[in-house]
C-alpha positions in Angstrom: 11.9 -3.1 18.3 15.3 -3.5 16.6 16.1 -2.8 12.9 13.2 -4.4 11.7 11.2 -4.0 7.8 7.5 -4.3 7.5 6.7 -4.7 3.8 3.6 -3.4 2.7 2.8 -4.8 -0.5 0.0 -2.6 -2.6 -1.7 -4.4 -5.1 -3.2 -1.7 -7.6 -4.4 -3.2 -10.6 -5.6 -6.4 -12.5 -2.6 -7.7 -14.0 -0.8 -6.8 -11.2 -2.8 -9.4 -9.2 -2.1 -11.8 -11.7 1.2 -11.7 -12.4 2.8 -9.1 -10.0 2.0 -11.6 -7.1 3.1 -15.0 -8.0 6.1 -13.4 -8.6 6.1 -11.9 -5.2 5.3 -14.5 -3.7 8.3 -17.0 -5.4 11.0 -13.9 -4.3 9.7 -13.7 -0.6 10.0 -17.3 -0.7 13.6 -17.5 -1.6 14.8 -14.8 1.1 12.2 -16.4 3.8 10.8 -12.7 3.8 7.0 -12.4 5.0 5.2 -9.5 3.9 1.1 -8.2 4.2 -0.4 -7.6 1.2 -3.4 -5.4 0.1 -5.6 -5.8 -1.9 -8.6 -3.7 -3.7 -11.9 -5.6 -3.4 -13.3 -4.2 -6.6 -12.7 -3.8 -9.9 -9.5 -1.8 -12.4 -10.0 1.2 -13.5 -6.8 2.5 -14.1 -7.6 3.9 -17.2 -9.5 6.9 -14.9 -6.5 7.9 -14.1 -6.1 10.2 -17.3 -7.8 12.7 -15.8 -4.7 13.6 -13.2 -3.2 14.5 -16.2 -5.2 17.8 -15.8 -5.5 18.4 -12.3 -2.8 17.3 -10.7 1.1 19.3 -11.3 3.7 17.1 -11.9 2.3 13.8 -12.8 3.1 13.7 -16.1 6.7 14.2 -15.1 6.5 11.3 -12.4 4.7 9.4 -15.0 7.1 9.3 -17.1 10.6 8.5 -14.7 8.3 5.8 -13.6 7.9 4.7 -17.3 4.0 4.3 -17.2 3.6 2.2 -20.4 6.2 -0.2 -19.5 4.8 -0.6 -16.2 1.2 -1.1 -16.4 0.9 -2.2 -20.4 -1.6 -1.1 -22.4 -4.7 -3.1 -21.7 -4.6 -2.1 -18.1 -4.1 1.5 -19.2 -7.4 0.7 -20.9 -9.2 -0.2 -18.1 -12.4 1.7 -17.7 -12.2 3.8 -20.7 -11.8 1.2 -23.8 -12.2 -1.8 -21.7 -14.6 -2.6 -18.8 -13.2 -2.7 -15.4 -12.2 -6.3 -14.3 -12.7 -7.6 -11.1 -9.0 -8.2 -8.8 -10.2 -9.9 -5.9 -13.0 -12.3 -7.1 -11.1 -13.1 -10.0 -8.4 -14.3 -7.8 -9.7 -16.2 -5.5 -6.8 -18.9 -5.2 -4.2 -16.7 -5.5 -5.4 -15.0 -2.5 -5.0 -18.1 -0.8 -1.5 -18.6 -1.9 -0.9 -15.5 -0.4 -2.4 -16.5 3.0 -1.2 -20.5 2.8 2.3 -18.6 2.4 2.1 -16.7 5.2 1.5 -13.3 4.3 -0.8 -10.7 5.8 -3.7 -10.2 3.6 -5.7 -7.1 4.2 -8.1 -4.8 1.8 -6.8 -1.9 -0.2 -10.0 -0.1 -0.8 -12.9 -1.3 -3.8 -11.6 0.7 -6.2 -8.2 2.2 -6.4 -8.8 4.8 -8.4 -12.0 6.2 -6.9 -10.7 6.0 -3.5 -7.8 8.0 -4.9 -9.3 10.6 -6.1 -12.4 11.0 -3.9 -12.1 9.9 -0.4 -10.7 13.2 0.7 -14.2 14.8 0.2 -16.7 11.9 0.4 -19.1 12.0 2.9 -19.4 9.2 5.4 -22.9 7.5 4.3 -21.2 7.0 0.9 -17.3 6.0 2.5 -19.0 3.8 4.8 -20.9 2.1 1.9 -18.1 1.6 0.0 -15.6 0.0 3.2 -18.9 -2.1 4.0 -19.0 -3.5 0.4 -15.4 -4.2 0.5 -15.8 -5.8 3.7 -18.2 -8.5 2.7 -16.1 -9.1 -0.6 -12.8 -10.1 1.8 -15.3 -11.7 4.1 -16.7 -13.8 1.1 -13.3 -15.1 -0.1 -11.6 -15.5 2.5 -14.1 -17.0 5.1 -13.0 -14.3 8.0 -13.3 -10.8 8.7 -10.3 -7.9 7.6 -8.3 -6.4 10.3 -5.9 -4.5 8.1 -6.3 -1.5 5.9 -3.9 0.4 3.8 -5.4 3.2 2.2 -5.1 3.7 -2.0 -2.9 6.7 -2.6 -2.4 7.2 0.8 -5.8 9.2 1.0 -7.5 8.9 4.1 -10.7 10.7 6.2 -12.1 10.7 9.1 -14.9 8.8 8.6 -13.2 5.7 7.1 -10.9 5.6 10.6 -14.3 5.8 12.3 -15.3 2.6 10.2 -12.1 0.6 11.2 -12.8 1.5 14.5 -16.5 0.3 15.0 -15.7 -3.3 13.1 -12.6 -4.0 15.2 -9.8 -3.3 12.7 -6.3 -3.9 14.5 -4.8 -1.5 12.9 -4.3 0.8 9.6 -1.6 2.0 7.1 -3.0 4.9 5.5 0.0 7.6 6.0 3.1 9.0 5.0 5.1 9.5 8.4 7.6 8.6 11.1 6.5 6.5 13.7 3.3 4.0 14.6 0.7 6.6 16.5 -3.3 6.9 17.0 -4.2 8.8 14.4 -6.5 12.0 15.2 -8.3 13.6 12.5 -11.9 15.8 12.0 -11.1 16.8 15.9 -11.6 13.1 17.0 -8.9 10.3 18.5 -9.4 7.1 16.8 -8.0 4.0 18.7 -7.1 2.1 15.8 -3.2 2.1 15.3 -2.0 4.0 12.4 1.1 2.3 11.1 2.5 4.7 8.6 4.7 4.2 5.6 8.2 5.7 6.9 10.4 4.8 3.7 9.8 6.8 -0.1 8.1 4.3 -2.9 10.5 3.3 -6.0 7.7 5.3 -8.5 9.4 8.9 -6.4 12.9 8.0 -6.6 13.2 6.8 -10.1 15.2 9.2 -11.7 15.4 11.4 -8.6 18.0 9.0 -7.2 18.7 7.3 -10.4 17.8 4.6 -13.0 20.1 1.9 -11.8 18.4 -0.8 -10.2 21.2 -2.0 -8.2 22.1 1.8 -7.1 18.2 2.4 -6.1 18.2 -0.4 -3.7 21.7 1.3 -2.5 19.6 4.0 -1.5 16.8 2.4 0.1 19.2 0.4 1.9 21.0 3.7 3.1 17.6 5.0 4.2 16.9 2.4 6.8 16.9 3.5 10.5 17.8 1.6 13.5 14.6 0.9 14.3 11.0 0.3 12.5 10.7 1.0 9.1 7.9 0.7 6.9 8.2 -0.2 2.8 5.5 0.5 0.5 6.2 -1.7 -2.7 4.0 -2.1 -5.6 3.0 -5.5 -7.7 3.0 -3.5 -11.2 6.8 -2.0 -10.2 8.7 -4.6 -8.0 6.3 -7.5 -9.2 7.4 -6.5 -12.8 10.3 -5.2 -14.3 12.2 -3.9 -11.1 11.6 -7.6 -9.1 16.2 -7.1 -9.2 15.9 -3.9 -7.5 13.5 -5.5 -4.6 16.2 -8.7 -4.5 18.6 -6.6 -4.0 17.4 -4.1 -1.5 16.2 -7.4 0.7 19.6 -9.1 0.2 21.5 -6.0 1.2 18.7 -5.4 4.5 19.5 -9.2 5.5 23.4 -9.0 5.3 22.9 -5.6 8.1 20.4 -8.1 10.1 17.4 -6.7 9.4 14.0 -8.7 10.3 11.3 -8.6 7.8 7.8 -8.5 9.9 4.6 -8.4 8.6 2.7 -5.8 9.6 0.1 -7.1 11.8 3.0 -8.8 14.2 3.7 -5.3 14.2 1.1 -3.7 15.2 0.7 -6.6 17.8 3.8 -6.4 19.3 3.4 -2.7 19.9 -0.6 -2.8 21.4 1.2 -5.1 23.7 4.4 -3.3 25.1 3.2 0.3 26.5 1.2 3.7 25.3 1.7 5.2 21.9 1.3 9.0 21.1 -1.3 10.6 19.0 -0.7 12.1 15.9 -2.9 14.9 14.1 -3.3 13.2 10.3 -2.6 16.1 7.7 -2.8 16.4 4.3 0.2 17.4 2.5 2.9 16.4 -0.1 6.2 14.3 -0.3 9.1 14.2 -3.0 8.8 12.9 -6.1 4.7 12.2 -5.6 2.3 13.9 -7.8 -0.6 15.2 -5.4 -1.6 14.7 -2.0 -0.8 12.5 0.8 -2.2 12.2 4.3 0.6 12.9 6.6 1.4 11.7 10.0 1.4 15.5 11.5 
């Protein structure tokens, strides 16, 4: 597979359902650019994140090149501390169909961001199961059909939540940082769910590491493409906001080199279909410019 983009669009909070994606949606539209989307099946409570503040190094610092006020506001910074946690999926019920009418992947990004986050590296698998199963019927409910894509929150994965895609027939995962699309191997098992990892750094790491320009950042990205598959992480509350120019241009510049934009599950489709993949140990680790961990394709 030639010089080809999957866009992996991560929808993380309220507001960036609501307004992150329509705009999205209208850019992709212009460039004839399909993407998958994910989305979490529960409610926003980004204002848990405060905690990181204390017990994770260097998030303050990412936090602020990514400009944290100016990219999430304050009432979604208030979610779950001064205001109650509001519901992203069920909310947006016809949005979600735009998203699918369009042509766009839509597949589950956890129940809650947050929690997932910051828990699913220790949770057991009675309670991960529980919470994948609830986010399951949600998607089911809305959408009228059963998920067969998963990107995880944060890039935090375990064991048991693979095992879960595996039993209900999931085509495939995005839950690491890595190279190359593998079958993921973790707790000393082989799962036979393809792991397709994210293979390009997010805009939140770069920003300021590789400038503030909008127009230089996509330079970047653009420079960072290989000659084969690549995988983009974007985020609604970044590139559905106040850096939609940077994503413009980034896609304009991929185009003008002949780069296909795929959606992920053509992806993985194409690739269950042409010959063996290897396996890959999944690690926990770090990457630049990102505050805590990351599961790694080993």
């Amino acid at each position: 597979m030639e010089k080809v983009i999957g866009l992996e669009v991560h929808v993380d909070t309220f507001e960036g359902m609501r307004r992150g994606v329509p705009r999205l949606l209208d850019l992709f539209e212009k460039y004839h650019v399909r993407a998958s989307f994910f989305v979490p099946m529960g409610k926003d409570h980004t204002g848990w994140t405060v905690k990181r503040v204390f017990t994770r190094p260097g998030f303050v610092s990412k936090a602020a090149r990514a400009g944290v006020l100016e990219t999430y506001g304050v009432k979604t910074l208030m979610r779950g501390l001064l205001l109650p946690g509001a519901e992203i999926a069920l909310r947006h019920q016809p949005l979600l169909r735009r998203i699918t009418d369009s042509g766009h992947e839509l597949g589950i990004h956890g129940l809650d961001h947050v929690h997932w986050h910051d828990h699913i590296k220790h949770m057991d698998r009675d309670r991960t199961a529980k919470t994948l199963d609830k986010a399951t019927r949600v998607y089911e409910k809305l959408l009228g059909a059963k998920p067969v894509s998963f990107a995880a929150p944060g890039w935090m994965i375990n064991a048991h939540a693979l095992a879960f895609f595996e039993e209900r027939g999931f085509v495939y995962s995005s839950d690491t940082r890595g190279r190359s699309p593998h079958y993921p191997r973790m707790g000393g098992r082989t799962f036979r769910v393809l792991q397709i990892p994210s293979t390009l750094p997010t805009l939140d790491e770069m920003v300021g590491l590789e400038g503030k320009d909008q127009a230089a950042l996509a330079r970047f990205f653009a420079r960072s493409l290989t000659a084969g598959l690549n995988v983009m992480s974007i985020h609604t509350e970044l590139e559905g906001n106040r850096w939609t120019g940077f994503l413009a241009s980034f896609i304009e510049q991929s185009l003008a080199r002949s780069y296909r934009f795929v959606r992920l599950i053509d992806i993985a489709a194409s690739l269950r279909a042409h010959g063996d993949l290897p396996v890959c140990e999944c690690v926990y680790g770090t990457v630049r410019g990102r505050a805590g961990e990351v599961t790694l394709q080993g």
